[in-house]
N, C-alpha and C positions, 0 to 999 in steps of 0.2 A: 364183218361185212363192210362198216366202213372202212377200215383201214384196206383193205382189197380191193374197193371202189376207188381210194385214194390214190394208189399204187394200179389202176389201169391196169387190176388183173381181170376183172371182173364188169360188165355192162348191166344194161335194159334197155330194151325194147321199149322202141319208140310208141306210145300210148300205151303200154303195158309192162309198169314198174314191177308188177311182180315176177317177170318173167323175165330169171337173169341170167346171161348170157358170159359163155368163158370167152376171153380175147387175148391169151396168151396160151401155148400149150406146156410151158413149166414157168413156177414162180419160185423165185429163191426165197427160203423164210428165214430174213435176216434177224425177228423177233426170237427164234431158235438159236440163232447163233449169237444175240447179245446174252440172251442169258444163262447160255454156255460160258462165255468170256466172264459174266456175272459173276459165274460158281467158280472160275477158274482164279478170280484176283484178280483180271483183267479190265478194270474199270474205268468204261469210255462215258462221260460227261454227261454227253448229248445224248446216249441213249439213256444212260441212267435215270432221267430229267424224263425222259420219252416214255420208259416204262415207270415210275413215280406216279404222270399225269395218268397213265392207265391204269392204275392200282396195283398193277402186277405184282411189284414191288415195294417194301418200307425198310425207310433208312433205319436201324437201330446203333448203340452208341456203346461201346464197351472197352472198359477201360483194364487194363492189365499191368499189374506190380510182381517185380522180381526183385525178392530180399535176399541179400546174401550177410554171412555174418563180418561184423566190423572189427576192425580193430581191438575195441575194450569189450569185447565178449566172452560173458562168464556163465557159467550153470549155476554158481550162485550170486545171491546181489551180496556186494560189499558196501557197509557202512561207512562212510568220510568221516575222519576226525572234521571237526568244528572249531577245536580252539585245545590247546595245550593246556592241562591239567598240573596238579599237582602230583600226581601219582605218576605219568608219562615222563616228569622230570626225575622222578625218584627210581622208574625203572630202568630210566633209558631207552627205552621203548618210541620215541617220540622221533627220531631220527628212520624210522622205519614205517612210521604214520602218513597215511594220505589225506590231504586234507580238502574241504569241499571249497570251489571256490567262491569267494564273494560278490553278490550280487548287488552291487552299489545303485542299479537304480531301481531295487526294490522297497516298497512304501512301507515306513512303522506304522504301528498302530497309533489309529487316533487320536490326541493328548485330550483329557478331559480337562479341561477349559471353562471359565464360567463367563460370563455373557453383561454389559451393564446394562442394566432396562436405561431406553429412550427418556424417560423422566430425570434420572439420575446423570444423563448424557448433558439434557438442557437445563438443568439445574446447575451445573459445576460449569457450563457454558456463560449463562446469566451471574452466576459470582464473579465470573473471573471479568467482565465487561462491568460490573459494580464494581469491583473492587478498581480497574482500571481507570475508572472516573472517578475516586478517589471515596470510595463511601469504606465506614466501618460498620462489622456487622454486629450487632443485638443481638442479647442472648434470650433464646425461644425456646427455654427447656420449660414453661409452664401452659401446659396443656387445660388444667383448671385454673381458673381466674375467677378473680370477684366482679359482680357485677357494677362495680363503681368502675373499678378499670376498663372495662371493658363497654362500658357506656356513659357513665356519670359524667368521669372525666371528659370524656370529648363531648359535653355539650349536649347527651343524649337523652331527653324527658324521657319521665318514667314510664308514661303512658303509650310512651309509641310501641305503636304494633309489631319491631325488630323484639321488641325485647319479651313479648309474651312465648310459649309453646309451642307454637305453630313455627317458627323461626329458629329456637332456642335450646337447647338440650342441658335444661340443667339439673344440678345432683339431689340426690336424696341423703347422699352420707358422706363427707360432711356437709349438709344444705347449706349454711353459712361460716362467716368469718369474722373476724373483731380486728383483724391486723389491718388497720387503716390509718391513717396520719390524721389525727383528730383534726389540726391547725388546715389543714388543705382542704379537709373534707366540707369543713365549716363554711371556705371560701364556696368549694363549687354548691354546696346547699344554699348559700344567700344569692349567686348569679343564678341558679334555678328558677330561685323563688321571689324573688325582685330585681334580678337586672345588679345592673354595676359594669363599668369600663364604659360605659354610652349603651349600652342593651337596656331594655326591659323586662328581660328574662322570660321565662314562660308563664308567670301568676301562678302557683298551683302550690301546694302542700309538700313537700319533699321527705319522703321517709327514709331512714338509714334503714332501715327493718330489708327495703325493696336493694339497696345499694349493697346491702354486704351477703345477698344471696349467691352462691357457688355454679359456676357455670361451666362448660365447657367451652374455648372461648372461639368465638364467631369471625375472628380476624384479628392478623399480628397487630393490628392499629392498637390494642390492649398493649402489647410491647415497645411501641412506639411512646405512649401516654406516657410509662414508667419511664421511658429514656429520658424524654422532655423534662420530666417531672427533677429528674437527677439533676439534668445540665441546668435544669434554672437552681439547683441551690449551691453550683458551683460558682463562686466568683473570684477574677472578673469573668462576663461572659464569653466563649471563644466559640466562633461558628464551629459547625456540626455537620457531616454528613454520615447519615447511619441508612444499615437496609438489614432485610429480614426475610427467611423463608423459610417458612416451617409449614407443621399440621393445625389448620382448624377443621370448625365442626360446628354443621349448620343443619336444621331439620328442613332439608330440601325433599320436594319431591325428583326421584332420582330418571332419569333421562338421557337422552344421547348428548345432550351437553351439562348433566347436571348429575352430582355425589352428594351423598349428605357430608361425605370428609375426603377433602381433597387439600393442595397447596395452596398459602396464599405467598407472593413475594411484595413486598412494601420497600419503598424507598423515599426518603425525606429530606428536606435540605435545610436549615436552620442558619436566618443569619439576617442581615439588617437588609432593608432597602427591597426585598425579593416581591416581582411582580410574578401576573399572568402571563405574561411574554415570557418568565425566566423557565414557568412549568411546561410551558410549549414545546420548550427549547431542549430542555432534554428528556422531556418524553420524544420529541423526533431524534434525536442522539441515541439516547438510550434502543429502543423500536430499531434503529435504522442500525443500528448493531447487531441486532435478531435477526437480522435480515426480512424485514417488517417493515417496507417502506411506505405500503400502500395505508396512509393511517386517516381516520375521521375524528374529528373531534363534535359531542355534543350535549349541549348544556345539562346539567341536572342537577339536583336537588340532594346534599347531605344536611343531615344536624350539625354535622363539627366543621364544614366546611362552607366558604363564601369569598369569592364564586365555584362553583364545583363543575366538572366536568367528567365523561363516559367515555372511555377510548375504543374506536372500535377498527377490525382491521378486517380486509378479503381475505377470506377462506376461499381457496381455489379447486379443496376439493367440496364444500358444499357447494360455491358457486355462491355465494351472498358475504352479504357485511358482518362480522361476527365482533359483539362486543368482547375484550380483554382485560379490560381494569377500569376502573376508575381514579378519579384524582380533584386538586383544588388545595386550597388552599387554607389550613389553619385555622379557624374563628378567632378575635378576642378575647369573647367570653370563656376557650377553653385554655389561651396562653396566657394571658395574665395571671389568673387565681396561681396559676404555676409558679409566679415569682418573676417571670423573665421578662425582660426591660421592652419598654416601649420601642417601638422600632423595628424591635425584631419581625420577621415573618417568616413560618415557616408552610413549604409545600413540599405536597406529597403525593405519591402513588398506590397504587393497590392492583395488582391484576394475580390472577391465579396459575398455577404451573402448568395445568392440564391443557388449558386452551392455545397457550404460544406452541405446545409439543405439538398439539394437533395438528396447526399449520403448518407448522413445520417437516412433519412428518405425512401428512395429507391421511391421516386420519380423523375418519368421521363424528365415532361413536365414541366415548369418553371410557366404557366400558370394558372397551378394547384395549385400555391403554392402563387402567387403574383398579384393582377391586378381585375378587375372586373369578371372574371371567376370563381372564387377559391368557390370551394363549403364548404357550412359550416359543413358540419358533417366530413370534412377530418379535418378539426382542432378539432370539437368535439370526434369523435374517434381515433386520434389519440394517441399512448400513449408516456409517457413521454419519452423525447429522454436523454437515458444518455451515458455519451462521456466515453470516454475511459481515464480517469485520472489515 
């Protein structure tokens, strides 16, 4: 109807639409003849477009493959040699072989490879930046220590609360030791228990009983004691610098920053004249090698040291100040009983492994890094960590 209305075949009456009126007496049905032409192959655009919008019509899509056979067509398949044989050379046969061709940019199988954990990355990082500012390293193959070494000597009263259980993990078998330096031991029992070199010592009763108890030991500064202890009965004196990183072992409660056994690295410097300006100086040296530039320094409190110091650095991925070590400088009380000449001063360091990796690697959690948690594809993808040299 509309299309007839369109085409002026067909009217109405004026006030009476329903009554409609012929105005041609033949119309051609050119809708007849397109889609004759349609059926025929004949395909004109505009109609096709014309019957589409009238439904008449839908385009469909069909696709047609004609195979014929090639060249290397066989009824049956042939196998390609591969590669020349022992037996091919013995028959002869090898001259009469087709071989498959090689596919050079095809991938071997994946080499199984092993991975260096992140720890062991910045561990062999920090030696190599120690050893280049000229330090030697201490030998840390004792993981049990006596409690004299490991506190007596540097100056540590028996009563402080470092050295009880809550702190301290020490053994049952063997609980103690006898192999002590009677002549040394004697010295740091009288600076204990009355002073000496200008100190007044702590006043208190000092028992070998508490000194020669077996420990596991709390920090390489137990390694450091022994080194000291050596070079002061070398004579004459010749400065020193030693460093150290090995396993201690402390009864922490364990945490996103905290192991009960994790690394400690120490570094010390032994020799005449050494101030707090000279600890400064290469803790920012040292640090600013790590690529650790952003550093705080603040005051604190050791037994074996005076004046002592906290180092602390931005952690960028906690977003806050994260301590890394501490440091300071020597006591008297704990280098003279040693033997070593007046003058001398020696300063040191202490920071843990775990904490420099963290930053460095913008890991959070310490758990992620160390301990039966640590997933292996964060060592596996991780990429190489390089310091700021």
């Amino acid at each position: 109807m509309k299309a007839a209305a369109k085409n002026r075949w067909i009217g109405f009456e004026k006030g009476n639409k329903e009554l409609v009126l012929r105005k041609v007496e033949d119309a051609k049905d050119e809708l007849q003849a397109q889609l004759k032409m349609l059926e025929n192959g004949e395909v004109c655009v505009e109609g096709v477009h014309d019957l589409k919008r009238r439904k008449l019509v839908t385009k469909e899509k069909s696709i047609w493959y004609s195979l014929q056979k090639g060249p290397e067509f066989v009824t049956k398949r042939k196998i390609l040699a591969t590669d020349v044989t022992r037996e091919h050379l013995k028959s002869g046969d090898w001259k009469d072989l087709e071989f498959k061709d090689y596919n050079y940019g095809a991938h071997g199988q994946p080499i199984a490879i092993g991975y260096v954990h992140s720890l062991l990355e910045v561990r062999e990082a920090i030696q190599n930046i120690l050893l280049e500012m000229g330090f030697s390293e201490m030998p840390t193959n004792m993981f049990v220590e006596s409690s004299f070494w490991n506190f007596d000597a540097l100056f540590q009263p028996q009563q402080h609360p470092a050295r009880d259980s809550h702190d301290t993990f020490f053994l049952r078998a063997p609980a103690t030791t006898t192999q002590l330096p009677d002549d040394y031991l004697e010295k740091v029992k009288q600076v204990h228990q009355s002073g000496g070199y200008g100190s007044k010592g702590y006043g208190y009763d000092w028992k070998r009983d508490e000194a020669e108890k077996n420990l596991l030991r709390t920090h390489t500064t137990a390694v450091s004691t022994r080194m000291l202890y050596k070079l002061a009965q070398e004579k004459p004196f010749a400065p020193k610098r030693y460093y150290s990183i090995d396993r201690v072992f402390r009864n922490e409660a364990v945490d996103r920053t905290h192991l009960a056994e994790f690394h400690h690295i120490e570094g010390l410097i032994c020799d005449y004249g050494l101030t707090l300006g000279d600890l400064i100086g290469v803790l920012e040296d040292f640090f600013s090698r790590l690529g650790m530039s952003k550093l705080r320094f603040k005051p604190a409190y050791n037994p074996y040291t005076e004046p002592s110091m906290e180092v602390f650095s931005y952690h960028e991925g906690l977003k806050k100040w994260v301590e890394i070590g501490n440091s300071g400088m020597f006591r008297p009380e704990m280098l003279l009983p040693m033997g070593l000449p007046e003058g001398v001063n020696v300063i040191a360091w202490g920071l843990s492994l775990e904490r420099p990796t963290m930053i460095l690697y913008g890991i959070d959690n310490i758990r992620d890094l160390f301990g039966p948690k640590v997933d292996f594809n964060l060592i596996k993808n991780s990429p190489i960590c390089r310091l700021g040299l």
